[in-house]
mmCIF file of the N, C-alpha and C atoms, coordinates in Angstrom:
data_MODEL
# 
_entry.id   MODEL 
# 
loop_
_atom_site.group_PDB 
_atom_site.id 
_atom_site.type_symbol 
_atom_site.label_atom_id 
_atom_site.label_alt_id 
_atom_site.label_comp_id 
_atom_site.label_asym_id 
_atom_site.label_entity_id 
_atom_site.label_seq_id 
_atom_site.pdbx_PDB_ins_code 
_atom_site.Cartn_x 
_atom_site.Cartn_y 
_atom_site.Cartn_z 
_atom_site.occupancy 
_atom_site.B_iso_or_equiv 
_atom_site.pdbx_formal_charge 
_atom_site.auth_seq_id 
_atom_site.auth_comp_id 
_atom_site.auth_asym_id 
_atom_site.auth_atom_id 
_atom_site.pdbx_PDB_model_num 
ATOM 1   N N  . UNK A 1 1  ? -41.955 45.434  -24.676 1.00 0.00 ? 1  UNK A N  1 
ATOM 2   C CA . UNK A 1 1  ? -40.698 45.158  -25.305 1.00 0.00 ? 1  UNK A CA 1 
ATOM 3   C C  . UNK A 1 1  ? -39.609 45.216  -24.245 1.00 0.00 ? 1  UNK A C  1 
ATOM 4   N N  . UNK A 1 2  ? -38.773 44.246  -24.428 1.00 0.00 ? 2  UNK A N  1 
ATOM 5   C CA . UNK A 1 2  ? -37.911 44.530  -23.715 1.00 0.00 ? 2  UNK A CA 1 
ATOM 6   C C  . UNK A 1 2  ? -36.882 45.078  -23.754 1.00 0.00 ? 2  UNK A C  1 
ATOM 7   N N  . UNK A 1 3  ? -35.702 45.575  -22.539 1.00 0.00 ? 3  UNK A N  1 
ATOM 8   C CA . UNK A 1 3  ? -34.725 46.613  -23.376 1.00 0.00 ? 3  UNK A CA 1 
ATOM 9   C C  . UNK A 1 3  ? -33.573 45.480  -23.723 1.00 0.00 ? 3  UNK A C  1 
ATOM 10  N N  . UNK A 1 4  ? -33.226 44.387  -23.604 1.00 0.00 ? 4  UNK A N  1 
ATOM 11  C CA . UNK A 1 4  ? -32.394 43.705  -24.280 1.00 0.00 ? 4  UNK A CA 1 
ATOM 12  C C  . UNK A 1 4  ? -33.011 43.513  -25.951 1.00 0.00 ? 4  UNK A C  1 
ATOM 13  N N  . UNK A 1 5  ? -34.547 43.412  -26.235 1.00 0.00 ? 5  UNK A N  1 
ATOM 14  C CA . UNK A 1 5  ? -34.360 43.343  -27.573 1.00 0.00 ? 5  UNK A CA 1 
ATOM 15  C C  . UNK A 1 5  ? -34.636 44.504  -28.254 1.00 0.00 ? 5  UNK A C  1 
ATOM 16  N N  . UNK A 1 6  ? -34.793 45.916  -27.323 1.00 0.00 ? 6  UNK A N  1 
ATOM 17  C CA . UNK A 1 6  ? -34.632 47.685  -28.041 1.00 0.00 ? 6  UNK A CA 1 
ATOM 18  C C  . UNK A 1 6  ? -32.852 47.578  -28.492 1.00 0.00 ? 6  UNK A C  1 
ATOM 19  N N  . UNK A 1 7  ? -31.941 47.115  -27.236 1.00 0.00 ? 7  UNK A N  1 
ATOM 20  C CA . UNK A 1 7  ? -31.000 47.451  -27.444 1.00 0.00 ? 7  UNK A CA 1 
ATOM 21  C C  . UNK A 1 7  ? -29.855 46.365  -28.720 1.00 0.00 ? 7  UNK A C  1 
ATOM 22  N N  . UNK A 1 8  ? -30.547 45.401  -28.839 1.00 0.00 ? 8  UNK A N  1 
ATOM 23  C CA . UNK A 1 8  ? -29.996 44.830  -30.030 1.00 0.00 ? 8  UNK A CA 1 
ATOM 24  C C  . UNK A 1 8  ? -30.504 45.587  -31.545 1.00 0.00 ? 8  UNK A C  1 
ATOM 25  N N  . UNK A 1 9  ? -31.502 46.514  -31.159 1.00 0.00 ? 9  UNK A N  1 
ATOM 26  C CA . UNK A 1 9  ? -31.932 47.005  -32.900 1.00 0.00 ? 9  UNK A CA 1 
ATOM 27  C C  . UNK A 1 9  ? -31.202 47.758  -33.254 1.00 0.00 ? 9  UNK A C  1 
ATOM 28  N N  . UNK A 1 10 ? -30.963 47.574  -34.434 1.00 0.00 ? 10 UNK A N  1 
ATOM 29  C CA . UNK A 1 10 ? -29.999 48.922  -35.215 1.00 0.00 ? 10 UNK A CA 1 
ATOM 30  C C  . UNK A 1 10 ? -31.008 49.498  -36.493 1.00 0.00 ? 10 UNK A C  1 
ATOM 31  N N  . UNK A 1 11 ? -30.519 50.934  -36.745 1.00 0.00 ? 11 UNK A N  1 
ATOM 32  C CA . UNK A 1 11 ? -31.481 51.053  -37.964 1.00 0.00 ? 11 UNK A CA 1 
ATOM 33  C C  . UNK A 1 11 ? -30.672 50.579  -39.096 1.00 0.00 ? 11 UNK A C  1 
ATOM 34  N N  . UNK A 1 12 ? -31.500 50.777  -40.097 1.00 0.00 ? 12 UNK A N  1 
ATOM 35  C CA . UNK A 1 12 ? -30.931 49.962  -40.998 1.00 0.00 ? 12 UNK A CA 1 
ATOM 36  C C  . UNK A 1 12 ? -31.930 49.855  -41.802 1.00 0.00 ? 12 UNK A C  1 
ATOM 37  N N  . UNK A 1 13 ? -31.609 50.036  -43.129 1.00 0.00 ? 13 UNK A N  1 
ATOM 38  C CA . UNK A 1 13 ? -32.835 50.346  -44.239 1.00 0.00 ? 13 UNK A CA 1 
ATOM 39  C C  . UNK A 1 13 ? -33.859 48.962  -44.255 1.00 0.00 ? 13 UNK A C  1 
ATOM 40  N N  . UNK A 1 14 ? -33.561 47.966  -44.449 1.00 0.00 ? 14 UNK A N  1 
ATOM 41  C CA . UNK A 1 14 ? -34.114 46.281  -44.539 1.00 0.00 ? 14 UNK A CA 1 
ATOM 42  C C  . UNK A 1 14 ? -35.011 45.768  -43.315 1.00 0.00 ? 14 UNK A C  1 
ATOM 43  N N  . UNK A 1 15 ? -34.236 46.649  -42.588 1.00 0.00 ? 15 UNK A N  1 
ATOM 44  C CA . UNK A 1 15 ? -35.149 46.226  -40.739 1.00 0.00 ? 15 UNK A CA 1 
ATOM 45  C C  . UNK A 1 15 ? -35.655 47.988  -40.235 1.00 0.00 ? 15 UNK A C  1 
ATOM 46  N N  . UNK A 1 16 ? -36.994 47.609  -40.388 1.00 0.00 ? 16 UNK A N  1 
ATOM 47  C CA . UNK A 1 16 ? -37.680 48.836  -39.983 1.00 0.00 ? 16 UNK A CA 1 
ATOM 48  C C  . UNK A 1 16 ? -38.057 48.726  -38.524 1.00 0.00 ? 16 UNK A C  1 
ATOM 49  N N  . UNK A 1 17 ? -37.890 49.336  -37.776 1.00 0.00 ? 17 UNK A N  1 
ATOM 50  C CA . UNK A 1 17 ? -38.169 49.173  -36.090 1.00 0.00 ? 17 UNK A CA 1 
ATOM 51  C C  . UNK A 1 17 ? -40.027 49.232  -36.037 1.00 0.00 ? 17 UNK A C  1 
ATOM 52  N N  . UNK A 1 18 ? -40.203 48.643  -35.063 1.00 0.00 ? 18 UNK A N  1 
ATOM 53  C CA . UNK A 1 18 ? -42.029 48.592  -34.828 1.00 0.00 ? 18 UNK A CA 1 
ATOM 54  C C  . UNK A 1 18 ? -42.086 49.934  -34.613 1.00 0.00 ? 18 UNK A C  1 
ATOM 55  N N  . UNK A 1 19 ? -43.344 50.011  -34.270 1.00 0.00 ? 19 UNK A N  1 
ATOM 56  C CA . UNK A 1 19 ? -44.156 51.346  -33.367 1.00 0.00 ? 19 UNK A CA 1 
ATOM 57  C C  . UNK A 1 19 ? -43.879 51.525  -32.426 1.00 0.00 ? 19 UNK A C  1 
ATOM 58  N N  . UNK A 1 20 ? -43.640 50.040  -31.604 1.00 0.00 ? 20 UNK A N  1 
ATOM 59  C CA . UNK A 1 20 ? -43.410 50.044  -30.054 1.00 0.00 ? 20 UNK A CA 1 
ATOM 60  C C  . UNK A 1 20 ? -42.396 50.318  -30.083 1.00 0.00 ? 20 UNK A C  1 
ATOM 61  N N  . UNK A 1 21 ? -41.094 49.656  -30.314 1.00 0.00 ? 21 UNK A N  1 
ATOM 62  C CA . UNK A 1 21 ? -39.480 50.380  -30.841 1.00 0.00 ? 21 UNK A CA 1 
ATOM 63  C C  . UNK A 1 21 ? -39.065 51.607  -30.943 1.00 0.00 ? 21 UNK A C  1 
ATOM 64  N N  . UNK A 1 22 ? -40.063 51.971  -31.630 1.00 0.00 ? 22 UNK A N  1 
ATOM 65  C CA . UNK A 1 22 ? -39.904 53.778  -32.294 1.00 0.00 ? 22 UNK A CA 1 
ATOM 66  C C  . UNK A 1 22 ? -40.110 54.472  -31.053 1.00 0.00 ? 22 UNK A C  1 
ATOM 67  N N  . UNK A 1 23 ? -41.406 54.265  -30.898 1.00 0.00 ? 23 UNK A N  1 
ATOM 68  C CA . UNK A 1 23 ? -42.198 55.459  -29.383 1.00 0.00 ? 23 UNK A CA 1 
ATOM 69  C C  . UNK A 1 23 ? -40.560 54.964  -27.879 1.00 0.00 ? 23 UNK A C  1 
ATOM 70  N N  . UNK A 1 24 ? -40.310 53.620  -27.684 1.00 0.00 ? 24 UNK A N  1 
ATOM 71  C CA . UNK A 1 24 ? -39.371 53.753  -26.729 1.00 0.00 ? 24 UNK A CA 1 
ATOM 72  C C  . UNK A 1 24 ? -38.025 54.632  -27.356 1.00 0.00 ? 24 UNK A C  1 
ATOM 73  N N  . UNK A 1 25 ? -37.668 54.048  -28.475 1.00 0.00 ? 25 UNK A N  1 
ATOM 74  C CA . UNK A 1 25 ? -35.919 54.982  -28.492 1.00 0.00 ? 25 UNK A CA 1 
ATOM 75  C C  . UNK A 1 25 ? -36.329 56.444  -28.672 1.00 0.00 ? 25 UNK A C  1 
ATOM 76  N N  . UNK A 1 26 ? -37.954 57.158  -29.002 1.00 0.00 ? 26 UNK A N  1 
ATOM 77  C CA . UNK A 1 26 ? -38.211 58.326  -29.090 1.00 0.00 ? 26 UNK A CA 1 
ATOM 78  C C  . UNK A 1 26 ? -38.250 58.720  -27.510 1.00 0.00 ? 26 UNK A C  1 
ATOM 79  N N  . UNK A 1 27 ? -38.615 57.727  -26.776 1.00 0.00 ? 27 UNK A N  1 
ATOM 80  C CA . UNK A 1 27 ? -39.211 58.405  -25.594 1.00 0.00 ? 27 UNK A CA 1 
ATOM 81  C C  . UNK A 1 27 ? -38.038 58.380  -24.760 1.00 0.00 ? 27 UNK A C  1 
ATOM 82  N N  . UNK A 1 28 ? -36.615 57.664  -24.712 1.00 0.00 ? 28 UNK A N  1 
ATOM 83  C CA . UNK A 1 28 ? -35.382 57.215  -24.396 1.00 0.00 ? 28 UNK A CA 1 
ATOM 84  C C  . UNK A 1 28 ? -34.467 58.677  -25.027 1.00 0.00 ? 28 UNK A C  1 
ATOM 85  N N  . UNK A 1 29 ? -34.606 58.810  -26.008 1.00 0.00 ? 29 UNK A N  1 
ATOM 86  C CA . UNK A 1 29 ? -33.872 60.129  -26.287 1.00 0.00 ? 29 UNK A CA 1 
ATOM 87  C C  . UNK A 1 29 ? -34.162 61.466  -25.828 1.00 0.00 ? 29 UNK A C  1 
ATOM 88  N N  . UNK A 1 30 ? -36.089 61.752  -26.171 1.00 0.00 ? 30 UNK A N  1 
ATOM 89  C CA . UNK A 1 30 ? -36.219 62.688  -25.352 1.00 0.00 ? 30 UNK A CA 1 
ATOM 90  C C  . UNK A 1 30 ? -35.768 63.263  -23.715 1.00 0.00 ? 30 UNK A C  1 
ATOM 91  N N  . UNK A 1 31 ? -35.855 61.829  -22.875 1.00 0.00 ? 31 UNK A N  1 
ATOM 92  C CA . UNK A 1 31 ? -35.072 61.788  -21.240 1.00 0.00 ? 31 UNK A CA 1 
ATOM 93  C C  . UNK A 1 31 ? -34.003 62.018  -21.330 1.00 0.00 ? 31 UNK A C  1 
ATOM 94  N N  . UNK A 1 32 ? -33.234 61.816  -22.634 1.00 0.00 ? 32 UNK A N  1 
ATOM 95  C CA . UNK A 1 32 ? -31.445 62.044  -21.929 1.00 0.00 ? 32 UNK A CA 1 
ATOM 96  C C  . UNK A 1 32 ? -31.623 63.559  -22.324 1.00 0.00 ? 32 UNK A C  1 
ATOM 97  N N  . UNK A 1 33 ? -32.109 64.201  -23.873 1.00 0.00 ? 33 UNK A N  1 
ATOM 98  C CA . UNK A 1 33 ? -32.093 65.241  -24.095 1.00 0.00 ? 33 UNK A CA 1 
ATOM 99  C C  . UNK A 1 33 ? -32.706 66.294  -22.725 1.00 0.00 ? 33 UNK A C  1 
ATOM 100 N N  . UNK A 1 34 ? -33.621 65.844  -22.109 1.00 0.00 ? 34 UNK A N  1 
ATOM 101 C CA . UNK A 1 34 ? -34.045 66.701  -21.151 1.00 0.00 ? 34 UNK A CA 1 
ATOM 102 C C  . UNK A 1 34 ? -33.178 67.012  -19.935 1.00 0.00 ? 34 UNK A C  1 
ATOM 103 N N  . UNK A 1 35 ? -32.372 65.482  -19.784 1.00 0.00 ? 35 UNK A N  1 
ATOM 104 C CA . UNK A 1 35 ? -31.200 65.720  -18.606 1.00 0.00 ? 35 UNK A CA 1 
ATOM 105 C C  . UNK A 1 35 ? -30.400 66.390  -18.824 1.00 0.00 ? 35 UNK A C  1 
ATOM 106 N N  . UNK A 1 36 ? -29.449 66.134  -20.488 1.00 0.00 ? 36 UNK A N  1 
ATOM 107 C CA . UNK A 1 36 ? -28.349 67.004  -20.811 1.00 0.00 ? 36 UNK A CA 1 
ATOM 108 C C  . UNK A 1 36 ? -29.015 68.924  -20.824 1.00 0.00 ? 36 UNK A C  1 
ATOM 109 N N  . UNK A 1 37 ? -30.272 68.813  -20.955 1.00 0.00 ? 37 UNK A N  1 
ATOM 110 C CA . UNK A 1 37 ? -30.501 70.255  -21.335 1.00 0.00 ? 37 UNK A CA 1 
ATOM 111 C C  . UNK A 1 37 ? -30.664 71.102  -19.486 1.00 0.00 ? 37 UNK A C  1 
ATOM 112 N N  . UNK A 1 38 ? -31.369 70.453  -18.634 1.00 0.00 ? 38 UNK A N  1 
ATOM 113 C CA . UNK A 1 38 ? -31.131 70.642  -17.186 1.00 0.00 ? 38 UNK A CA 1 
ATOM 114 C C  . UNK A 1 38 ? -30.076 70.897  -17.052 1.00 0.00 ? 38 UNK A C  1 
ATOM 115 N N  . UNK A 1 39 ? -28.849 69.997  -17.578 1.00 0.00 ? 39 UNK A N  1 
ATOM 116 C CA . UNK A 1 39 ? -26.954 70.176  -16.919 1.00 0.00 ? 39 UNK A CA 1 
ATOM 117 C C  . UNK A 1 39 ? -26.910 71.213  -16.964 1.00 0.00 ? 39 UNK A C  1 
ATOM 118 N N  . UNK A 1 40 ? -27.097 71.681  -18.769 1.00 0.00 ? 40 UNK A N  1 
ATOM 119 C CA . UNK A 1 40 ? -26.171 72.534  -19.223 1.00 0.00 ? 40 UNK A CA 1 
ATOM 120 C C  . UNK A 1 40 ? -27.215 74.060  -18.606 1.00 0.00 ? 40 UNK A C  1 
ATOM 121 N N  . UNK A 1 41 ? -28.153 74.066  -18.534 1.00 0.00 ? 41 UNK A N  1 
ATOM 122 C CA . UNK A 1 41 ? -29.099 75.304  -17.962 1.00 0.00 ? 41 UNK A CA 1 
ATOM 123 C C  . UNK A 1 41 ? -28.835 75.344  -15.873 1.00 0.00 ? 41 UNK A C  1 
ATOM 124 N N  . UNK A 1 42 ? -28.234 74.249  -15.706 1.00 0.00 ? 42 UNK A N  1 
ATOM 125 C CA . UNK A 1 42 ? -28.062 74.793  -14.613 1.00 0.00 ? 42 UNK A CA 1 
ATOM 126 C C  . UNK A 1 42 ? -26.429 74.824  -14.473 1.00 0.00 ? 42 UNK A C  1 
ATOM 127 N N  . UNK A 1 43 ? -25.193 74.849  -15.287 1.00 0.00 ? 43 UNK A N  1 
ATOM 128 C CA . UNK A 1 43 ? -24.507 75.133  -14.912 1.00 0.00 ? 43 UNK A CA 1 
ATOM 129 C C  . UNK A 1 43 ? -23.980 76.235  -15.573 1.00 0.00 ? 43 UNK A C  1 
ATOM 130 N N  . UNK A 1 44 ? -25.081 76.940  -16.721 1.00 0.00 ? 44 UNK A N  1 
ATOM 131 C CA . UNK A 1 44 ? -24.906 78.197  -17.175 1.00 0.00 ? 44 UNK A CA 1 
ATOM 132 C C  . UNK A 1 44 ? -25.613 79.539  -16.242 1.00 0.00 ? 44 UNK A C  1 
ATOM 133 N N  . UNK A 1 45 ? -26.308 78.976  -14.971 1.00 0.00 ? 45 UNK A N  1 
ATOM 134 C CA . UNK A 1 45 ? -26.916 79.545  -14.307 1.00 0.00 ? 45 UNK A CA 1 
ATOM 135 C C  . UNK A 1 45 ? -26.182 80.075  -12.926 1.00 0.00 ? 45 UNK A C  1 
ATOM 136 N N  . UNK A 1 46 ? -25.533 78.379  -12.501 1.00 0.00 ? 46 UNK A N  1 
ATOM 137 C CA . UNK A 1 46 ? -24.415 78.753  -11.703 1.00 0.00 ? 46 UNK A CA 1 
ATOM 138 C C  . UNK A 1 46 ? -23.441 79.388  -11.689 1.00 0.00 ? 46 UNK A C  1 
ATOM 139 N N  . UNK A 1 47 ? -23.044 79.645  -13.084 1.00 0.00 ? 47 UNK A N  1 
ATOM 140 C CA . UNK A 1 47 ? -21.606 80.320  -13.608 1.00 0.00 ? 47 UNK A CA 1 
ATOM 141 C C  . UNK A 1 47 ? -21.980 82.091  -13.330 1.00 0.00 ? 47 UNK A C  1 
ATOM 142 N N  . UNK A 1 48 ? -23.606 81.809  -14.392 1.00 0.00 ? 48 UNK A N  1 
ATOM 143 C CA . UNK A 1 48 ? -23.447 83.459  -14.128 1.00 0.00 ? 48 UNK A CA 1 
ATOM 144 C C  . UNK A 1 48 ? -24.053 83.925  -12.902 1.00 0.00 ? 48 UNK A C  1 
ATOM 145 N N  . UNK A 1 49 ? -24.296 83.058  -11.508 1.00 0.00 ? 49 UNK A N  1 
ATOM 146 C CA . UNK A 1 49 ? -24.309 83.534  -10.157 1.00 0.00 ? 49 UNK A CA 1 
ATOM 147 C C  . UNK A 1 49 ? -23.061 83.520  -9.441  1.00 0.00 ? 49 UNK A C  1 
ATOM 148 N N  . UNK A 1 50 ? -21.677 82.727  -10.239 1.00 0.00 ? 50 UNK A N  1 
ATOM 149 C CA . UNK A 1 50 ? -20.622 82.990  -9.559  1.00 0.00 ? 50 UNK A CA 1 
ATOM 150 C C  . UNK A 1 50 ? -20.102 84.697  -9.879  1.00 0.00 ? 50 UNK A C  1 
ATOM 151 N N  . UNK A 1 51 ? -20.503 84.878  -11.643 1.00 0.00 ? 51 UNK A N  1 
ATOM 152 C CA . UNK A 1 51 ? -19.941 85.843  -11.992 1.00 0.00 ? 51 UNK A CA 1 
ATOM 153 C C  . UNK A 1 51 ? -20.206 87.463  -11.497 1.00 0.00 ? 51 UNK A C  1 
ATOM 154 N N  . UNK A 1 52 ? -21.889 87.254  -10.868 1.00 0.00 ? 52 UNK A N  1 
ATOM 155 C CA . UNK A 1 52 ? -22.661 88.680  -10.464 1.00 0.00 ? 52 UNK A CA 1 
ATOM 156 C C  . UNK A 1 52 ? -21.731 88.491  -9.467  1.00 0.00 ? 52 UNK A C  1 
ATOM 157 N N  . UNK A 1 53 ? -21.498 87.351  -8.268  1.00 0.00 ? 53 UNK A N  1 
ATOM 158 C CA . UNK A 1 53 ? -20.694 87.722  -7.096  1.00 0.00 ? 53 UNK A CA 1 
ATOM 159 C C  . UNK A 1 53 ? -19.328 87.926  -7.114  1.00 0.00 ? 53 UNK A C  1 
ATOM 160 N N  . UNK A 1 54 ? -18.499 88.181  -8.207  1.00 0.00 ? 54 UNK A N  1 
ATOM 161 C CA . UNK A 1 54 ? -17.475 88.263  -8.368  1.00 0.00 ? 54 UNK A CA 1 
ATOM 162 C C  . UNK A 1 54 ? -17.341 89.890  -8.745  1.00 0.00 ? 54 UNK A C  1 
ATOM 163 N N  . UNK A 1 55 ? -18.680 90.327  -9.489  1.00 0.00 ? 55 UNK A N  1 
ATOM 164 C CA . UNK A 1 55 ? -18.775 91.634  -9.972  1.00 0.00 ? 55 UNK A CA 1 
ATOM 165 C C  . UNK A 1 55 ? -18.938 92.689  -8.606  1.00 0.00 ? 55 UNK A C  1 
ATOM 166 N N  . UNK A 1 56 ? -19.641 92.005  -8.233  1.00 0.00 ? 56 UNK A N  1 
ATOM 167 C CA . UNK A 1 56 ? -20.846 92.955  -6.857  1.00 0.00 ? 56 UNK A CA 1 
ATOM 168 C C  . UNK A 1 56 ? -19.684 92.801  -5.526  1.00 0.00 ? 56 UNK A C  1 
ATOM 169 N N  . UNK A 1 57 ? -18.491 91.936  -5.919  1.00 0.00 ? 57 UNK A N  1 
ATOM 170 C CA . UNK A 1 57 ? -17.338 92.139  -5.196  1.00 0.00 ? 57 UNK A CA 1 
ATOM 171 C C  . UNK A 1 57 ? -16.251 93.019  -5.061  1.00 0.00 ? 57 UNK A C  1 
ATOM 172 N N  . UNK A 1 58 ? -16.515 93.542  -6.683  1.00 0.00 ? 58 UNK A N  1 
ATOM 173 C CA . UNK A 1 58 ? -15.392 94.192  -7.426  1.00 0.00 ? 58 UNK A CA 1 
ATOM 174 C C  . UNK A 1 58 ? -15.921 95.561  -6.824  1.00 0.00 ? 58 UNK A C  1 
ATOM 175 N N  . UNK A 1 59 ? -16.842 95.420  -7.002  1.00 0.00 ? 59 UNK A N  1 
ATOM 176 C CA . UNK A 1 59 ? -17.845 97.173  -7.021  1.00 0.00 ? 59 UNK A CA 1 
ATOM 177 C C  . UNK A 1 59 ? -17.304 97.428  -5.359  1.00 0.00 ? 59 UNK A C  1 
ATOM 178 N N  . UNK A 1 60 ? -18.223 96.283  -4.506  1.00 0.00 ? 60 UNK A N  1 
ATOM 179 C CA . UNK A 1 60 ? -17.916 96.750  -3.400  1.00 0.00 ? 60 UNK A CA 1 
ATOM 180 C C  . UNK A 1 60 ? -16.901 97.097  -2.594  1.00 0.00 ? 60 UNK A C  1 
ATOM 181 N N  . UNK A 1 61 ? -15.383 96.934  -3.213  1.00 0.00 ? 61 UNK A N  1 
ATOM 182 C CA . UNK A 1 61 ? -14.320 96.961  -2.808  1.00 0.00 ? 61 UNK A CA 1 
ATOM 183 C C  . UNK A 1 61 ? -14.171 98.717  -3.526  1.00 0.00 ? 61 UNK A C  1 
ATOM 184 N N  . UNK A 1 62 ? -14.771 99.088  -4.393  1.00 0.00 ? 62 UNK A N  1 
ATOM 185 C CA . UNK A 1 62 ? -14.536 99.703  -5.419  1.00 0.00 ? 62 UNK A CA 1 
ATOM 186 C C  . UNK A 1 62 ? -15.045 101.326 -4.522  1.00 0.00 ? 62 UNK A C  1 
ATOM 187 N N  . UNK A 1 63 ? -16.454 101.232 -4.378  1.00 0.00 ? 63 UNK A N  1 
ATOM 188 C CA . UNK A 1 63 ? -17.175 101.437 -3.454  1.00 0.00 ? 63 UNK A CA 1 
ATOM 189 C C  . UNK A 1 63 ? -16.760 102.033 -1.936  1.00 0.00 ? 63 UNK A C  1 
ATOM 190 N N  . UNK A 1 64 ? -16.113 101.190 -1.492  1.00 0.00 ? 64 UNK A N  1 
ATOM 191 C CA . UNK A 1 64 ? -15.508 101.569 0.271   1.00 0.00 ? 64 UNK A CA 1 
ATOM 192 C C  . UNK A 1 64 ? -14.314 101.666 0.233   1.00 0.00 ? 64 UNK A C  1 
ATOM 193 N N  . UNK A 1 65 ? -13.507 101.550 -0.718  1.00 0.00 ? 65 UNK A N  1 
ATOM 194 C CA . UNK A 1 65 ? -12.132 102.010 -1.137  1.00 0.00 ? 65 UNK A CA 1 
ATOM 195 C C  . UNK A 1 65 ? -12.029 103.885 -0.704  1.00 0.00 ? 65 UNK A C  1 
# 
């Protein structure tokens, strides 16, 4: 199938998408879902490695004070 005629389908009760249709926009959603879920897991990862070094900054000032 091609993606000019995936991307003309709409759902729509009267027009049922094939098998082949289905398995691509299933297999097309799962990839973005996996990218958006990577973003958001690595920039909840980065945040809380900015935040330990912001802590372990605090201390150490805290520390040799």
């Amino acid at each position: 199938m091609s993606e000019q005629e995936l991307n003309k389908y709409r759902f729509s009760p009267d027009c049922e998408p094939t098998d082949e249709m289905l398995a691509q926009i299933m297999r097309e959603v799962a990839e973005e879902a996996r990218a958006s879920n990577k973003a958001a897991t690595d920039a909840y990862f980065a945040r809380m490695r900015h935040d330990i070094a912001e802590q372990q900054a605090k201390w150490a000032d805290r520390i040799t004070a």
